[in-house]
C-alpha positions, -999 to +999 in steps of 0.1 A: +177+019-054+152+037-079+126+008-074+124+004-036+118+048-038+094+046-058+079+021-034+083+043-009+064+070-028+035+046-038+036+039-001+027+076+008+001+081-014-015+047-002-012+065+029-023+099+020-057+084+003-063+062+032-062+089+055-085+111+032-112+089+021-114+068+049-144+082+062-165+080+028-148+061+006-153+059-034-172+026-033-174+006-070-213+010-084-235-021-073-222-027-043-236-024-011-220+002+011-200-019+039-188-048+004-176-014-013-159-001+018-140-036+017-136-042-020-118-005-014-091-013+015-089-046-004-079-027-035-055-005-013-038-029+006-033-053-029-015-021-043+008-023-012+012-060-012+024-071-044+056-049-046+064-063-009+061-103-021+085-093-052+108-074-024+106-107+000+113-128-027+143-112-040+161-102-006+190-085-028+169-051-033+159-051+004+202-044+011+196-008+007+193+011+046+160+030+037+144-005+037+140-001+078+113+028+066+097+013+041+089-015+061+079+010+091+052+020+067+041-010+054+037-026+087+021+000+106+004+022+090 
């Protein structure tokens, strides 16, 4: 399925900026250093999150056998 790859990618680059900034995140102006570190895993796990409540909700798209991977990476990374 086109939509649950693309998930996957969108996964990976969740990933892939996590792993980058992680140490010195791009924090939003005005906010103190530790509430911009959250506001920015905040922002990155809510990019993550919403795709996986429409996948829960509609169990039909989840059929396909790279789901077992996608949830791999949603869950522990």
């Amino acid at each position: 399925m086109k939509v649950l790859s693309l998930y996957g990618q969108d996964l990976e680059q969740v990933r892939v900026i996590y792993q980058t900034e992680k140490g010195s995140p791009t924090a939003p102006r005005n906010l103190p250093p530790i509430a911009g570190r959250i506001a920015w895993a905040r922002q990155l796990f809510r990019r993550i999150e919403a795709p996986m409540k429409m996948f829960k909700k509609n169990p039909d798209i989840l059929k396909v056998r790279q789901r077992d991977v996608y949830y791999y990476y949603y869950y522990y990374y």
